[in-house]
C-alpha positions in Angstrom: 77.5 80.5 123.2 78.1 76.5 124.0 74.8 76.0 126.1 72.2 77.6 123.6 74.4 75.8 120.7 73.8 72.6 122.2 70.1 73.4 123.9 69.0 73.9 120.5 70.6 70.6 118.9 69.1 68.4 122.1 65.8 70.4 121.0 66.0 69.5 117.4 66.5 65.6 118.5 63.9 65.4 120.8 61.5 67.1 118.5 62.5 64.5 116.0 62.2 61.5 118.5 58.8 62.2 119.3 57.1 62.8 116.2 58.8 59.8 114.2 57.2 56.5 113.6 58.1 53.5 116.2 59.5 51.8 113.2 61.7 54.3 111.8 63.2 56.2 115.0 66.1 58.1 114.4 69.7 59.2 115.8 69.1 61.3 118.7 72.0 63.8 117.8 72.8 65.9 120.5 76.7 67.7 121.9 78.9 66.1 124.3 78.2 67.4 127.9 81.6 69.3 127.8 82.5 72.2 126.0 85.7 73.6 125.1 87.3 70.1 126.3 90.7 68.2 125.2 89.0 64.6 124.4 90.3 61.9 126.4 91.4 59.7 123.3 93.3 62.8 121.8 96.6 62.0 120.8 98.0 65.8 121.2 96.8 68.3 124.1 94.5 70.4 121.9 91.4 71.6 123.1 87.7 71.4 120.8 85.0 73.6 121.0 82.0 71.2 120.6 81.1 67.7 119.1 78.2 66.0 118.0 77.2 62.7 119.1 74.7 60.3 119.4 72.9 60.0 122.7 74.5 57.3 124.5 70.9 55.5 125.5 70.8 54.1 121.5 74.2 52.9 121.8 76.1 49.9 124.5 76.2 50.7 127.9 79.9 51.5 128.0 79.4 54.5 125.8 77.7 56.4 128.6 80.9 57.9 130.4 82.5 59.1 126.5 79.3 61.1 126.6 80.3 62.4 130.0 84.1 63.6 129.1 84.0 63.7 124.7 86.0 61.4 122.9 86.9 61.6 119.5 85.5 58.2 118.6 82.0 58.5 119.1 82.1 61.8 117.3 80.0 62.7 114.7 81.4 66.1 113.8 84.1 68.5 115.3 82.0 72.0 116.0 84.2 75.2 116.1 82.5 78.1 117.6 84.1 81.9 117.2 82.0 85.0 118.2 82.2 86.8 115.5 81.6 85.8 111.6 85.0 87.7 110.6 86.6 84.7 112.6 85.6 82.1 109.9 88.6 81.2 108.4 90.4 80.6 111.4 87.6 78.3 113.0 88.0 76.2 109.1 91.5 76.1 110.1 90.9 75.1 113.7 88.4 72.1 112.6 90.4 70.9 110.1 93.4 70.2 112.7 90.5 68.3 115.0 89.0 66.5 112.8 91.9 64.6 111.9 91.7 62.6 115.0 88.3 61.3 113.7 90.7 59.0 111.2 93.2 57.8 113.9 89.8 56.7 116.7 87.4 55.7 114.2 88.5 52.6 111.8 85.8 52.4 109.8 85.5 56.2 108.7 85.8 57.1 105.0 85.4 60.8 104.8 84.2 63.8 108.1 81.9 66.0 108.8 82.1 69.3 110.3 80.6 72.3 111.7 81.8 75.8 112.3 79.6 78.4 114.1 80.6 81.8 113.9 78.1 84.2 115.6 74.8 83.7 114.0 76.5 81.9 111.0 76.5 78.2 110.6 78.9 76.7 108.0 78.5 72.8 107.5 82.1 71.4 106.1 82.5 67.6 104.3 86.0 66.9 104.5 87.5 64.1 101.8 90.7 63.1 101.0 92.3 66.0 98.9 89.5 68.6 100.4 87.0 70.7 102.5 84.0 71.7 100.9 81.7 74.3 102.9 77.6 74.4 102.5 76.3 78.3 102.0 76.1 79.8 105.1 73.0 79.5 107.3 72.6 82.5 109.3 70.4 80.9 112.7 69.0 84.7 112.9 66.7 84.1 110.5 64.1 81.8 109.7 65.4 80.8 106.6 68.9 80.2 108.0 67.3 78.5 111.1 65.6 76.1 108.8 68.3 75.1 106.6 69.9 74.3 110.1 67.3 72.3 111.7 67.1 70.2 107.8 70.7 69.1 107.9 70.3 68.0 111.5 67.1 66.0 110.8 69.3 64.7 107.6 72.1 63.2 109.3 69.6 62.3 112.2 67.7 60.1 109.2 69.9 59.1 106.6 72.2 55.9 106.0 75.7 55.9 108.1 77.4 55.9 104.8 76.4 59.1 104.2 77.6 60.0 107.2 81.3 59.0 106.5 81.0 55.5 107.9 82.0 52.5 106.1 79.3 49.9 106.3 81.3 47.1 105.2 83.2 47.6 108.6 81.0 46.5 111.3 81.5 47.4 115.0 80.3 45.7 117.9 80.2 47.6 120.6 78.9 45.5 123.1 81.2 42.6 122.1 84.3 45.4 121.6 84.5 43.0 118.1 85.2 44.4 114.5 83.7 42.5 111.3 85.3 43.8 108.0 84.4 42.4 104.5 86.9 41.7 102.2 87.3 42.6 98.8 86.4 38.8 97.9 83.2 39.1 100.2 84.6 37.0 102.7 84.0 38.1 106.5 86.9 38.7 108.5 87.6 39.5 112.2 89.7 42.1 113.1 92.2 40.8 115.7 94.2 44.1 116.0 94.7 47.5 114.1 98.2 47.8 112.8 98.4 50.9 111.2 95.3 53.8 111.6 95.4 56.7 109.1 96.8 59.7 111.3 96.2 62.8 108.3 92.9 64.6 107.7 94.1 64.5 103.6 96.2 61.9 101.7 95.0 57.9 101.4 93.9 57.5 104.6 95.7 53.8 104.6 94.6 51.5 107.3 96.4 48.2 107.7 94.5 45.5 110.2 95.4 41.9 111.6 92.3 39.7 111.0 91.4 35.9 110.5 89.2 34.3 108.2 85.3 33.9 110.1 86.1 30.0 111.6 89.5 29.7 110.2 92.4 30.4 112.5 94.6 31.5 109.2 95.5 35.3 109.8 95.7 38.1 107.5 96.5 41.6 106.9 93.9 44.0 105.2 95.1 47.1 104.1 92.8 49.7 103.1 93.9 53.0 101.3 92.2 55.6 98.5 94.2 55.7 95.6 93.9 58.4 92.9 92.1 57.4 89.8 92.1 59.3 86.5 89.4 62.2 85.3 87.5 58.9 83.1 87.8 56.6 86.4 89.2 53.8 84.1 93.2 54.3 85.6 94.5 54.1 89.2 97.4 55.6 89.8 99.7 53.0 92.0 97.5 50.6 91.7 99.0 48.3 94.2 96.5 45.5 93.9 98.1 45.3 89.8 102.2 45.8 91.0 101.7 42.8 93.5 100.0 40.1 91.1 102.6 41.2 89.1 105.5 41.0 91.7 103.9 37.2 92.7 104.0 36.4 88.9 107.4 37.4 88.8 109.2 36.2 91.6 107.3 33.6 93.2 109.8 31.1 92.2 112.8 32.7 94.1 112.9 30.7 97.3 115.2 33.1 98.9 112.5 35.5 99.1 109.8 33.1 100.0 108.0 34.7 103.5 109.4 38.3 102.8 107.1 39.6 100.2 103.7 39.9 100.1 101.4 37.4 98.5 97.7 39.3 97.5 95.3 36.6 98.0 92.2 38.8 97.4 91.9 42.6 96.1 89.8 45.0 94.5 87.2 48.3 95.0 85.0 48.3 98.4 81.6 48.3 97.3 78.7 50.4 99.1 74.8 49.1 98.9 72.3 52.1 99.0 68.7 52.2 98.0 69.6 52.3 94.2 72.6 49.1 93.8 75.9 48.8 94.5 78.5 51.0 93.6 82.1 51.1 93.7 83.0 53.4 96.7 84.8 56.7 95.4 85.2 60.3 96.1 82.5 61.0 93.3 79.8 58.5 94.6 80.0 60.3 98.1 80.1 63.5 96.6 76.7 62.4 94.5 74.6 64.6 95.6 77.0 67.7 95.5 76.7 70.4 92.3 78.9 68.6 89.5 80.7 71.9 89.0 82.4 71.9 92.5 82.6 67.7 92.3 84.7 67.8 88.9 87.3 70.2 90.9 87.9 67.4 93.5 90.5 64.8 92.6 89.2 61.9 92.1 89.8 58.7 94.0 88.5 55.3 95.0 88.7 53.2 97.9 90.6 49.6 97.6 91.1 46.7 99.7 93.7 44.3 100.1 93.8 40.8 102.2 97.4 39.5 102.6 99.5 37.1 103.6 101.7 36.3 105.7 100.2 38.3 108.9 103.4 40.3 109.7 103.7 42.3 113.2 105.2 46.1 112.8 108.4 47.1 113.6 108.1 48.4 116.8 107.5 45.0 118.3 110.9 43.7 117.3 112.7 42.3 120.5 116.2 42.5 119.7 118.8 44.3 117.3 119.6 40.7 116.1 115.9 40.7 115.3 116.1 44.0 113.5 119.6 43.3 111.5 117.7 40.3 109.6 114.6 42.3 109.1 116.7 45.0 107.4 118.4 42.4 105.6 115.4 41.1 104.0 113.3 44.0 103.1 116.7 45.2 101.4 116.7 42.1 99.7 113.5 41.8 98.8 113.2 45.5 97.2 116.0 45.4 95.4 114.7 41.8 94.0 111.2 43.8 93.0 113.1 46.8 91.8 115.4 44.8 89.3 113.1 42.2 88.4 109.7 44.0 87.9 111.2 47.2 87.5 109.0 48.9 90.3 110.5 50.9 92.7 108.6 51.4 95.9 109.6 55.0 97.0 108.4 54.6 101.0 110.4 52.3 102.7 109.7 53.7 106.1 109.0 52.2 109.3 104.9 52.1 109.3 105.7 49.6 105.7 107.4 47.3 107.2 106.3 44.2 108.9 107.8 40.9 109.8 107.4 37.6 110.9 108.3 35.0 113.5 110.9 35.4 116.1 114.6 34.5 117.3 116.1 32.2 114.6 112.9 32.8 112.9 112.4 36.2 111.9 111.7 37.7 108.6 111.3 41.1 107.3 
């Protein structure tokens, strides 16, 4: 089934090439050359089906051999194929454990698309924090169903990369190998390193990064996480951005803790630009064009941003035990400090939320 799968997406995007204008020329969405393949940035030794792409002539010359082998970060989509359209749930079960890896290559993608094929029956899947939601099916015997396939490919072919999950106020440059994100304040930043990747297909998807201020050498971390919001979209729960101005307010006078706690300089919502404003990015505003009856059953969330100082390193990097006994010592410290004082107990004090500082004689937690 993989070669006539692909044969007729290649079709579909070199239809579409030739007959749009010079000005307005589209992604040329096509599969990977490999099928049934274990992608060569996978992080377990599970094999996919399919994945769309984009042709690797639009894109930097060191794209090329990902086209070759498949790699999870320049896909588009994670397409399951099963023979038979009694197999469906197990091909939705199958794409949600790809797609996941989508999160963990891709810094700058907010929610997943995906495709399950299932004999004649095409099933396209958006896949959000807390969810999958599936299109009606399109059966490809048919005209109709045909159709309905060949508009959703000229769709994500033509529309905005936010609608395709991406997060436009993270720019990649693939020629430079350079990432660009924009704070909260609407500052640029450069991404020096990635700290933390989100590594679930549901939850917050929190992303922490090392980055310096555009011409400043002064680093930071940016974290970037979806927290939940209430049914009115007026109350977030855990709002983190709110505990830590109130944990600065509170305790920036302690000198003993000066260096081990986090100090907010900027926060807030990551707003999107599309054709009609600027809106706060949420769950609801990328599920905008979905029937309200099946948006009001998805929990709603919204997507904050963080830039904070000091730029800490993660635990892993510690050198020594010495090293690690005074890291212990502080974050103990310092919780116990926000817990008594602010009366805010943090609940996760695992490895991948701590950080620290310095070296030697001067390390911090």
């Amino acid at each position: 089934m993989y070669p006539w799968i692909s044969d007729f997406i290649e079709f579909v995007a070199d239809k579409l090439s030739r007959m749009a204008p010079a000005d307005c020329q589209p992604r040329e969405l096509v599969t990977f050359k490999k099928f049934d393949f274990m992608a060569r940035d996978a992080d377990d030794y599970r094999r996919i089906d399919m994945a769309l792409t984009q042709r690797a002539h639009q894109r930097h010359e060191s794209i090329k051999e990902e086209e070759e082998n498949g790699a999870y970060k320049s896909s588009l989509a994670i397409i399951e194929v099963k023979r038979q359209a009694a197999e469906q749930d197990q091909a939705f079960m199958q794409l949600a454990l790809y797609s996941r890896n989508l999160y963990s290559t891709q810094i700058n993608r907010r929610f997943a698309w995906g495709l399950t094929i299932c004999g004649t029956i095409v099933v396209a899947c958006i896949l959000v924090n807390d969810k999958i939601l599936a299109s009606v099916p399109m059966d490809v015997d048919r005209p109709e169903g045909r159709k309905q396939f060949v508009s959703l490919l000229v769709n994500w072919s033509m529309c905005r990369s936010q609608r395709l999950g991406y997060d436009p106020t993270i720019g990649y440059d693939e020629e430079l190998n350079q990432c660009t994100i924009t704070g909260s304040d609407g500052q640029e930043y450069n991404c020096e390193s990635v700290v933390f990747m989100a590594y679930s297909l549901f939850g917050r998807h929190t992303r922490c990064f090392k980055a310096t201020l555009l011409g400043s050498n002064t680093e930071y971390i940016i974290k970037d996480a979806w927290a939940y919001v209430d049914a009115k979209g007026s109350k977030i729960s855990r709002d983190e951005i709110t505990h830590l101005r109130r944990i600065s307010d509170m305790l920036d006078s302690n000198e003993e803790l000066q260096g081990t706690l986090p100090v907010l300089e900027a926060g807030g919502t990551v707003q999107i630009e599309h054709p009609n404003g600027i809106d706060g990015d949420t769950t609801e505003f990328i599920l905008s064009s979905i029937d309200p009856d099946v948006r009001s059953k998805v929990p709603l969330r919204i997507h904050r941003r963080m830039v904070l100082t000091p730029a800490g390193m993660p635990l892993q990097k510690v050198k020594s035990v010495d090293e690690l006994i005074v890291i212990i010592h502080d974050v103990m410290q310092a919780h116990t400090a926000v817990l008594q004082k602010c009366r805010l107990l943090h609940r996760d004090v695992s490895v991948n939320n701590i950080l620290f500082t310095g070296e030697k004689e001067t390390v911090k937690g």
